[in-house]
C-alpha positions in Angstrom: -2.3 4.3 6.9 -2.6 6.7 4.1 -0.6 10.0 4.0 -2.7 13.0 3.6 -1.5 16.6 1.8 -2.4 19.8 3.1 -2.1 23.2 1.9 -2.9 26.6 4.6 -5.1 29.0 2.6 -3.7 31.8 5.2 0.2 31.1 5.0 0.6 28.3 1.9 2.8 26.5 4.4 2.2 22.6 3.2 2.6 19.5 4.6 1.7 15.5 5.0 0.3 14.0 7.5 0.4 10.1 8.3 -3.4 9.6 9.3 -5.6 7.0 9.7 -8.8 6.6 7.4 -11.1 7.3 10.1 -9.1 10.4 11.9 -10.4 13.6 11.6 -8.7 16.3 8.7 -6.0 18.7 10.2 -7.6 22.4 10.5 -4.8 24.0 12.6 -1.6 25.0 10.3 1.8 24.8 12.4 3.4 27.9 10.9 0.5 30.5 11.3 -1.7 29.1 13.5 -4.7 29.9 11.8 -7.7 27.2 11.0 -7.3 27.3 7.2 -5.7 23.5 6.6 -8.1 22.3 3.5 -6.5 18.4 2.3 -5.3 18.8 -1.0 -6.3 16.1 -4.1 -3.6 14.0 -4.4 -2.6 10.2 -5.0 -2.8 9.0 -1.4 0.5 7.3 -0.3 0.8 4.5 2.0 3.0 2.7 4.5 3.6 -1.4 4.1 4.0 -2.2 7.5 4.5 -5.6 9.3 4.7 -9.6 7.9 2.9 -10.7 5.3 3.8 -8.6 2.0 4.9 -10.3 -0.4 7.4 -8.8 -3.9 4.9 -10.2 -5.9 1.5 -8.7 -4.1 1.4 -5.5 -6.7 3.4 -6.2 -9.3 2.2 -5.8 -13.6 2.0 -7.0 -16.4 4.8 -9.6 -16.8 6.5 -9.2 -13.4 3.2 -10.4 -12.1 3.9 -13.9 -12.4 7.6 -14.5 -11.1 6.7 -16.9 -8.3 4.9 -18.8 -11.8 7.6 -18.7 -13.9 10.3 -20.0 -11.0 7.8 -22.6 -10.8 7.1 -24.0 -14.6 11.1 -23.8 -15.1 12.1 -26.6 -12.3 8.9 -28.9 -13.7 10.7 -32.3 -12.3 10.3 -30.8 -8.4 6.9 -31.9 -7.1 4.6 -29.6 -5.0 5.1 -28.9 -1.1 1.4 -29.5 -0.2 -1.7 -27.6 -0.6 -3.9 -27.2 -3.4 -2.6 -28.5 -6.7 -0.8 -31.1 -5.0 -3.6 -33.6 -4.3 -3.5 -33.3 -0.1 -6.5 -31.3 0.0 -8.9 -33.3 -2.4 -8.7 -31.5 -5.2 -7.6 -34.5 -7.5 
């Protein structure tokens, strides 16, 4: 879920807000009360929650490929199964 920047127009008071995409902007600031929240323009921040990331999901340039390189260095050890290996056909 992204994090969202705001910014009173009344007060200045500012603050983020964990939201999801289809939530509604804040309008109400918590310090003064008034309906002045605009979203400021920002680089939107996000949370990596749960199974399934991986360290080599958003990695660059050469750190991209570590799971590669692991893999070219130990040549001799053959492959667990899957594509490349033969077992689904691809051969």
């Amino acid at each position: 879920m992204p994090i969202y920047e705001y910014k009173c127009g009344h007060c200045g008071h500012e603050l983020e807000s964990l939201q999801k995409l289809s939530d509604a902007p804040l309008k109400d600031c918590p310090e003064c009360g008034e309906s002045a929240l605009q979203k400021k323009i920002s680089a939107a921040g996000f949370r990596l929650k749960g199974g399934g990331w991986y360290e080599t999901d958003f990695k660059s340039g050469k750190k991209k490929n570590v799971a590669d390189s692991d893999s070219k260095k130990s040549s001799d050890s053959k492959p667990a199964g899957g594509c490349g290996s033969g077992s689904c056909g691809c051969h």
